[in-house]
N, C-alpha and C positions, 0 to 999 in steps of 0.2 A: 363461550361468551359470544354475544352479537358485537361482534367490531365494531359497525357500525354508532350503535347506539349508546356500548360504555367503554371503546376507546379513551372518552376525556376524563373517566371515572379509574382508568388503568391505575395497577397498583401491582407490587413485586408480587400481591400472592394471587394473582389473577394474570398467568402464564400466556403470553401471544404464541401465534402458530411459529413454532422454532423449524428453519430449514436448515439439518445438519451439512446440507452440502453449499450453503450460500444463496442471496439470492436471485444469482444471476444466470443459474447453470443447470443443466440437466443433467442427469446421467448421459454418456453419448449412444446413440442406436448403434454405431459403429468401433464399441468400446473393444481396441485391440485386444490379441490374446496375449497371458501371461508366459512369460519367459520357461523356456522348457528345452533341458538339453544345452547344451556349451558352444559359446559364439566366440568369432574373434574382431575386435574393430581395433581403428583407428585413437578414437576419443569415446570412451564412455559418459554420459551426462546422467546423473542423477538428479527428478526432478524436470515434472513437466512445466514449470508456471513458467510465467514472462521472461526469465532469465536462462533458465534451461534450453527452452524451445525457440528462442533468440539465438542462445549457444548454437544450436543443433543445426539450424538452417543455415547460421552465415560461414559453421565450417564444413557442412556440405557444397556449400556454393566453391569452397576452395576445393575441392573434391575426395575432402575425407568421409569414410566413412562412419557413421556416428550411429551408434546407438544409448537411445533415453530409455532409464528403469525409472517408470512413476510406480508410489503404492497404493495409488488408486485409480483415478483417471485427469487427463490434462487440466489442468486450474482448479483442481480440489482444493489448495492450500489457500495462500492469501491473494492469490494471482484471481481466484474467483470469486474473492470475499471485500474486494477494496470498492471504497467507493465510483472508481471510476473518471479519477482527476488526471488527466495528463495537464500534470503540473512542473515547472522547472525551478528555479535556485528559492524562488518566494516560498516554497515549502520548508525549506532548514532556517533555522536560528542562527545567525550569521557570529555575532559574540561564542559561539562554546565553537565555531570550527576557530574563529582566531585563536579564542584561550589557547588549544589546543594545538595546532599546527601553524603558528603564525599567519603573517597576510599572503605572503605569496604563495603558500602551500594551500590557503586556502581562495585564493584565486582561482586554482587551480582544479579544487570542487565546484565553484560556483558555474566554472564553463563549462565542467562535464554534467552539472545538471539541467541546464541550458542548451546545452547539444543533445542532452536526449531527447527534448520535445521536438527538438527538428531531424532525430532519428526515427522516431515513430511515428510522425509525420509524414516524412518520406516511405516508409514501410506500408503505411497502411494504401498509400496509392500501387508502391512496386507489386505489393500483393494480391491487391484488390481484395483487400478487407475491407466489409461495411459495417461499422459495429456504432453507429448512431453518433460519430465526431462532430459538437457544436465547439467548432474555434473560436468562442465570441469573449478568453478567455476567462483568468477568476480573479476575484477580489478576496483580500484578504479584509474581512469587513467587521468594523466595531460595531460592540450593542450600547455602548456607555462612552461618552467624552473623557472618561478618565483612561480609558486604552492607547490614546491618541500619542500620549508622550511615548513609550514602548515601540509602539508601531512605527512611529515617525525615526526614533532612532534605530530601530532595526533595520528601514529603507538607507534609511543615510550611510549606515556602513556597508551593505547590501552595494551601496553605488559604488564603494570605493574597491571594493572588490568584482565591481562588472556587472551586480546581478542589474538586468533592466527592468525597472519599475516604476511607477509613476502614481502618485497624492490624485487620489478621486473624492471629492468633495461632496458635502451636501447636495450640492446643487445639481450636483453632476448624476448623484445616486439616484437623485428626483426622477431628473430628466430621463434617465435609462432602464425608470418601472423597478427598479429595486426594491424589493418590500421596506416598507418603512421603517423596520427593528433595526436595520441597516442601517448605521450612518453616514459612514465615512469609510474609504479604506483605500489598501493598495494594490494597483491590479498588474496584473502582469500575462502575458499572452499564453495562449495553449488552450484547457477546454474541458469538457466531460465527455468521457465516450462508455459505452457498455462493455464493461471489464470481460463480461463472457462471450460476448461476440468476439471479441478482439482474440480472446485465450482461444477457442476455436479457431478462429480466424488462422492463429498462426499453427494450430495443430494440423488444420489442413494444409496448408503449406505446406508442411513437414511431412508430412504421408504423403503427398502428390511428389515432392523431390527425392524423396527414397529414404530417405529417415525413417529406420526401422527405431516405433517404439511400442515398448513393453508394458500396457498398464494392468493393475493390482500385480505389479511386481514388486513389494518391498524390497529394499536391500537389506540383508541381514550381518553380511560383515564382505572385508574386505583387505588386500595382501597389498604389502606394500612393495615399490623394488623395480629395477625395470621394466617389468610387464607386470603391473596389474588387474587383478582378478578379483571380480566383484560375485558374490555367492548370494544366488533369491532361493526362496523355498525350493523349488523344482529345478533350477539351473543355474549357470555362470556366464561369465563375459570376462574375456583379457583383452585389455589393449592398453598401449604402451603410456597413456594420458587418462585423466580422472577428471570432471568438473562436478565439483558439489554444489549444487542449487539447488538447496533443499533450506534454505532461510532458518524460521524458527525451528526448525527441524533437524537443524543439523547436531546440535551437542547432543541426542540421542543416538546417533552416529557412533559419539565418542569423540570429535571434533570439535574446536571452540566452546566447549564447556566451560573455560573461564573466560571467554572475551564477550559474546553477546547473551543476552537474556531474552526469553519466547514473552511477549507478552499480549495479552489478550483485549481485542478492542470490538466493537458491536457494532450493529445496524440497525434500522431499522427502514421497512418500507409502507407504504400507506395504499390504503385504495386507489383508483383512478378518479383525479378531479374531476368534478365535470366543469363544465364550459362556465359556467357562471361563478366554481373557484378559481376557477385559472385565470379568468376574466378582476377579480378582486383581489389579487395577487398585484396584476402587471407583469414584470419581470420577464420579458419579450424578447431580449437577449439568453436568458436560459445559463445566466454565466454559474459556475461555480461558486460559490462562499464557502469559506474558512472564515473563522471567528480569532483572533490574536490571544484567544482566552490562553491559559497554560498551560489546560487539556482540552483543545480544540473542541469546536465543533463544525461538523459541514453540514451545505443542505444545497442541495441540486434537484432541479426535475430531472424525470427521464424523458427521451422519448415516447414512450406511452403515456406521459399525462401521471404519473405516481410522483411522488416523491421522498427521498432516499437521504436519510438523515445516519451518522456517523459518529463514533467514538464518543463524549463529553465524561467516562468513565473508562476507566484504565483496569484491566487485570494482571494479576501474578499466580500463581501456581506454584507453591510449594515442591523444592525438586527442580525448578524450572520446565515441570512437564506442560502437557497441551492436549487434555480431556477437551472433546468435540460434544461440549456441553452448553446448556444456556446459562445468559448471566443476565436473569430476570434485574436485577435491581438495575443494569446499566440500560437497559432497555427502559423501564420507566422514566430513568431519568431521561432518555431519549424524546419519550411520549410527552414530560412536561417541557422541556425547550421547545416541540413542534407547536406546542399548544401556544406556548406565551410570545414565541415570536412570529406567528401569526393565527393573530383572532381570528379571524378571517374563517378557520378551517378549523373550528372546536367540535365539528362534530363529524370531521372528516378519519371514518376507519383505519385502522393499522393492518395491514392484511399478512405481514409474516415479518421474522426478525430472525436474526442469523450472525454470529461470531466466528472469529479468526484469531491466527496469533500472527504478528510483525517480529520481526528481531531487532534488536537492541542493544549496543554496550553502550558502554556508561558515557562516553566523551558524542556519543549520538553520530557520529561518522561511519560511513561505510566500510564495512570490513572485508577485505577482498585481497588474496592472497595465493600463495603455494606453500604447500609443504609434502611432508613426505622423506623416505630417505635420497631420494632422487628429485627432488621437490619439484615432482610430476604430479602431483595433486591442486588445481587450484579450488579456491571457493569463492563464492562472494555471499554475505548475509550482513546485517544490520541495518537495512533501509532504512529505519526509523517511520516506518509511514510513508507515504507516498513514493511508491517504489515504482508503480508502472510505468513512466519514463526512465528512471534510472536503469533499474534491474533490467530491462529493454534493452537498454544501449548498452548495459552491462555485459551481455551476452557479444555483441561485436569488440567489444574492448578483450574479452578472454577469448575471443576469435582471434583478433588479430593477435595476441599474443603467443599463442600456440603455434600461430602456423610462421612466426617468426617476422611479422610485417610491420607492427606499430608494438613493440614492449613498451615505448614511453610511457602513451595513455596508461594502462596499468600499473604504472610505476609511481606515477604523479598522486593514484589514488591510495599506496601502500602508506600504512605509517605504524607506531607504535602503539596496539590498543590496549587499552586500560587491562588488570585483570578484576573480574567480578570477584563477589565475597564469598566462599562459602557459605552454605549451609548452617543455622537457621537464619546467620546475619542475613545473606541477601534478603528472603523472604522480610524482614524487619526492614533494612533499607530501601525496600521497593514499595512495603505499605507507607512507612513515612513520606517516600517522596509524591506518591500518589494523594496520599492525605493532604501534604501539605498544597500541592497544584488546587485539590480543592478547596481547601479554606479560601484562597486567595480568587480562583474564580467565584467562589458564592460570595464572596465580597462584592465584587461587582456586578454580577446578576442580583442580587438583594437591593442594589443600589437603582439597578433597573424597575425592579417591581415596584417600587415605593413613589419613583417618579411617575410611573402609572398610574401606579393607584393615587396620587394627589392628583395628575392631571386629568383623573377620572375615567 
């Protein structure tokens, strides 16, 4: 089909160009070779994304040796597949970490998500990574005055537990070229940068400090015991410490099979505006938007003038598996939120679209741990979404933990996670809870259009 021309006629059975590898990444020209023959390290890291190669660098810098098994190449997973928010505490729902951990345990989330942005902030100068950082940062921004009540008390408890944020008003949306779907919202500092520059960014890092890593190395299984031995097609690796950074990936492992769930969230990206949609936009600051809906939506430019729209449909997979496949219907839906909240750009093409899976348990907390019979194995998974500041800092937090310098940090973050449902329940409880997120956002989208269409 011409993008172009029937983009705004898009329909689930009229498939966009799907990039199985995301779309912000290439294959690398420099794509390491696969592991072959038996190594010995320090720390094995499974898992090249933002948490891994976080891992790898900050316990090289203490001077272990570390090697990373990827099964494909650096930022394959969701590390190359996210939008691109460095975002801190205004990303979680502050009510389910109370439910769940009371106020001061959950304080104590609220600063480590808050410290990530000024870890990877700091990172990307110590590095000298450029990967397109606009610090101007995001709004969590309503489409409907009926969101306001939600939002307003999600800030207020957000304050009571530290997160900093602040009521940006009508006036203030005006003033700062916000498109007009936008009403109201709450902003909080950090930004949008290019998830793949960044994931490169720190891969070269890692190869320039001697971080040997291994990519289209799957790991196929692994011994547990004082020295652990990780076995890939062709070879092995022992060493006396294990980090699993393999997110939605990891109960394929055999690990956390009952604590998080892989779920599947889309993208989508559009042609290059030109000058006179960019110009009909506004939006001059370039800040980040999230939507308060109950299955979010974002929508960011990029540096090249495209824009990169996010999630508003939820996937599950029977099994809790993760087929690197398209989810045409969530993408549509994608293509009508671009349409309706801004006219502007009805006949602005969709040039590719592309899926990931997040992890997930049930109580939406990070999952981050040891085990093992020597509980030499750590993991972390559960982001919930917006993980590239966390899972980031996450990697120095199981740094400093190994090498025996800060256990606290890690400590603050363990708690008791939920266990998932089995088989076919979960698949039942994950379509209902999806279902129902959407009945209640097309509530208010519905209520959107209507006021449209009377206001002509």
């Amino acid at each position: 089909m011409n993008a172009s021309n029937n983009a705004a006629h898009y329909s689930s059975s009229e498939p966009l160009k799907f990039r199985s590898i995301g779309g912000w990444l290439e294959r690398p020209a420099d794509l390491q070779a696969e592991l072959k023959g038996h190594e010995q390290a320090d720390v094995i890291v499974v898992g090249a994304g933002f948490a891994g190669l976080s891992t790898a660098l900050e316990l090289n810098a203490l001077g272990a040796k570390v090697i990373v098994l990827e099964q494909e190449f650096a930022g394959f997973g969701a590390s190359g597949r996210n939008a691109g928010y460095l975002l801190g505490s205004m990303g979680i729902e502050f009510d389910l970490f109370v439910k769940r951990v009371g106020l001061e345990k959950a304080r104590k989330f609220v600063s480590f998500y808050d410290e990530a942005v000024t870890y990877v902030e700091g990172r990307l100068i110590a590095l000298g990574i450029h990967c397109d950082y606009t610090p101007s940062g995001v709004i969590r921004a309503a489409v409907h005055p009926s969101q306001e009540k939600r939002l307003r008390e999600n800030m207020e408890l957000g304050h009571k537990l530290g997160s900093v944020t602040r009521f940006v008003d009508s006036v203030e949306m005006r003033a700062r070229g916000i498109p007009p779907a936008f009403l109201f919202g709450s902003a909080q500092r950090g930004g949008t940068l290019n998830p793949g520059k960044y994931i490169n960014g720190l891969r070269r890092a890692a190869l320039s400090a001697g971080v040997k890593l291994y990519e289209r190395t799957p790991l196929l299984s692994y011994s547990e015991g004082s020295a652990i031995t990780c076995k890939t097609a062709h070879g092995s690796v022992t060493a006396p410490v294990m980090v699993l950074a393999t997110n939605a990936y990891t109960p394929q492992l055999g690990l956390l099979r009952n604590k998080v769930v892989p779920i599947r969230v889309s993208a989508i990206e559009t042609q290059r505006l030109s000058a006179e949609q960019l110009a009909s936009l506004g939006w001059k600051g370039r800040e980040g938007l999230i939507t308060p809906h109950y299955t979010m939506e974002s929508h960011r430019l990029t540096a090249h003038d495209t824009m990169v729209l996010t999630v508003k449909q939820l996937g599950y997979v029977y099994g809790s598996k993760t087929p690197n496949v398209p989810d045409n219907q969530a993408y549509a839906a994608l293509v009508r939120v671009l349409r309706e909240r801004f006219p502007s750009l009805q006949n602005l093409g969709i040039q590719h679209c592309w899926s990931g899976y997040i992890s997930a348990a049930y109580d939406a907390l990070p999952v981050v741990g040891t085990t093992g019979v020597k509980q030499n194995i750590f993991y972390s998974a559960g982001c919930s979404g917006h993980g590239l500041a966390t899972q980031s800092f996450m990697g120095a937090t199981l740094a400093a933990r190994i090498a025996g310098n800060d256990p606290s940090r890690l400590a603050a973050l363990e708690h008791r996670v939920p266990s998932t449902l089995p088989e076919p329940l979960q698949w039942c409880a994950m379509k209902t809870a999806f279902a129902a997120a959407k009945l209640f956002d097309e509530r208010t989208d519905n209520k959107v259009r209507k006021e449209r269409a009377f206001n002509g």
